[in-house]
N, C-alpha and C positions, 0 to 999 in steps of 0.2 A: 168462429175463428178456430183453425187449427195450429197449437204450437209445440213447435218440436222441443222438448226436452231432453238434458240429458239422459241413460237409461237408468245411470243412477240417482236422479229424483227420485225421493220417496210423497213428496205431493204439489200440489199446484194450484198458487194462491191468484183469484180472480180480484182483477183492482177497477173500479170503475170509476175515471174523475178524482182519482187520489180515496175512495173510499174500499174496504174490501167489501167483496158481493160473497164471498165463501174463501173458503180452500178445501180441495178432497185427495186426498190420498191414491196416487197412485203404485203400479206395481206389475209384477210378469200377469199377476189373476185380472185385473184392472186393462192389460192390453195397453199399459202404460198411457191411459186416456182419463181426461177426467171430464166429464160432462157439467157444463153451467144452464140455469136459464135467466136469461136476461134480458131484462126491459129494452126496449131501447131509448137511449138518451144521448144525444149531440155529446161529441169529446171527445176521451181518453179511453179507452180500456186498455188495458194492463195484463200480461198471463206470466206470474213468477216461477220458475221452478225452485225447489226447494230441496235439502238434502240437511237434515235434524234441523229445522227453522231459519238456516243460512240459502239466502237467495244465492244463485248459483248461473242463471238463465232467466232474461226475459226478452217478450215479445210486444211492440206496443202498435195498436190501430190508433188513426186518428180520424178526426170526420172531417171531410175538407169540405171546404167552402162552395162558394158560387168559382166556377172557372172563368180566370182574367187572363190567362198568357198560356203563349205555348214554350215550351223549354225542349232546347234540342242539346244532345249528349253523346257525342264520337267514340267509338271503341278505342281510337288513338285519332291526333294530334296531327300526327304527319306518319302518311304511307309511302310507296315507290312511285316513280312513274312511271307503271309499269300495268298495263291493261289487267294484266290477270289481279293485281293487287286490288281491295277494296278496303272502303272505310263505310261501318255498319252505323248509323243514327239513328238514334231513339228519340220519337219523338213523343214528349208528353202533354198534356194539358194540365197545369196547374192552378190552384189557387192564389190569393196573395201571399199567403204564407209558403209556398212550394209548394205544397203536400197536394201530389196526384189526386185530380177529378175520377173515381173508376168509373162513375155514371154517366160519361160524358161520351156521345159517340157522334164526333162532328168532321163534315169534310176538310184534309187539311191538304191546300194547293202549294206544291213544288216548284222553285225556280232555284234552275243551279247555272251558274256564273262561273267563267275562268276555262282552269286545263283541265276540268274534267265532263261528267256526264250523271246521270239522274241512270242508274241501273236499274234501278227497280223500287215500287214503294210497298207496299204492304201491311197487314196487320193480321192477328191470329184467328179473328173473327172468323167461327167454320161455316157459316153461311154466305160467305162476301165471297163470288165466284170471279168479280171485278177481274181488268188485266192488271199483272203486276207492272208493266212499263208504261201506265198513264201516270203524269204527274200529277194527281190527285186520288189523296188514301181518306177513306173514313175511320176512325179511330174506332179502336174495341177496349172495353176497360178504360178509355182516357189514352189510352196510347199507341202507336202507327211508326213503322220504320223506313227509314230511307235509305237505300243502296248509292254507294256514290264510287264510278270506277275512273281514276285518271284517263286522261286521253291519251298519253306516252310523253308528257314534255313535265318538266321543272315547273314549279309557280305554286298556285295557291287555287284551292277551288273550296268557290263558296254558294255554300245550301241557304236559300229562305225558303221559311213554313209560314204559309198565313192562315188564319180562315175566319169566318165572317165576324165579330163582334170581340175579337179579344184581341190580346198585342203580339204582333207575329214576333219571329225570333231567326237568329244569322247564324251560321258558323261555318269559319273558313278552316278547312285541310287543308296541310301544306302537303306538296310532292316531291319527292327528291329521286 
């Protein structure tokens, strides 16, 4: 895990599950880095920064589950109706708790409904050469996005993500 701290930390306390696993001092000689070694164990870690023993910055990983749902998440609410305008969707795979599956790379199929259109789906994976205008994305890290551009009219356009064994997920952009 890499976590940014402030530059004036002077160390940085490692919490594992509510226990500390260390703290080490960093610094300009340090390259403001502290190096931990750690088991691995289901849950919480924890990375405090610290300035004279007052936490100041922290960073928390969790360990997520089995993946049950997909969660989709719109840069905005409501765009123009207007071709050139889009609305960018994130799509992730979550657990019961929310907390993003990274491990999960599964195909996730697109239906969009209404006044608009499916632009393009995607994800960062640099070996997916796929097209970006098939409504179907394989997820990289647990996550894949949806491009959605009005068609020129008023109304509501709405995205579903399914894919095979979890609960798909809706969401409608309005256009104005």
């Amino acid at each position: 895990m890499q976590v940014a701290v402030y530059s004036r930390c002077d160390s940085v306390r490692l919490e594992l599950n509510g226990k500390v696993i260390g703290e080490k001092p960093v610094s300009a000689a340090t390259k403001l880095t502290a190096k931990f070694d750690v088991p691995y164990q289901p849950g919480e870690l924890r990375a405090v920064g610290l300035i004279n023993g007052k936490a100041v910055a922290k960073t928390t990983l969790k360990t997520a589950g089995p993946a049950k749902e997909l969660r989709l998440t719109a840069d905005r609410s409501a765009i123009r109706a207007d071709r050139n305008d889009l609305s960018y969707v994130t799509v992730e795979v979550v657990d019961k708790n929310g907390s993003v599956v990274p491990t999960v790379a599964i195909p996730v199929r697109f239906t969009v409904t209404g006044v608009g259109e499916l632009a393009a789906a995607g994800s960062s994976a640099p070996n997916d050469a796929s097209s970006f205008h098939v409504p179907l994305r394989k997820t990289y890290d647990g996550r894949a996005l949806a491009i959605l551009r009005p068609a020129g009219d008023a109304g509501k356009i709405t995205l579903k993500a399914e894919a095979d064994g979890l609960k798909a997920a809706t969401l409608v952009i309005q256009t104005r």
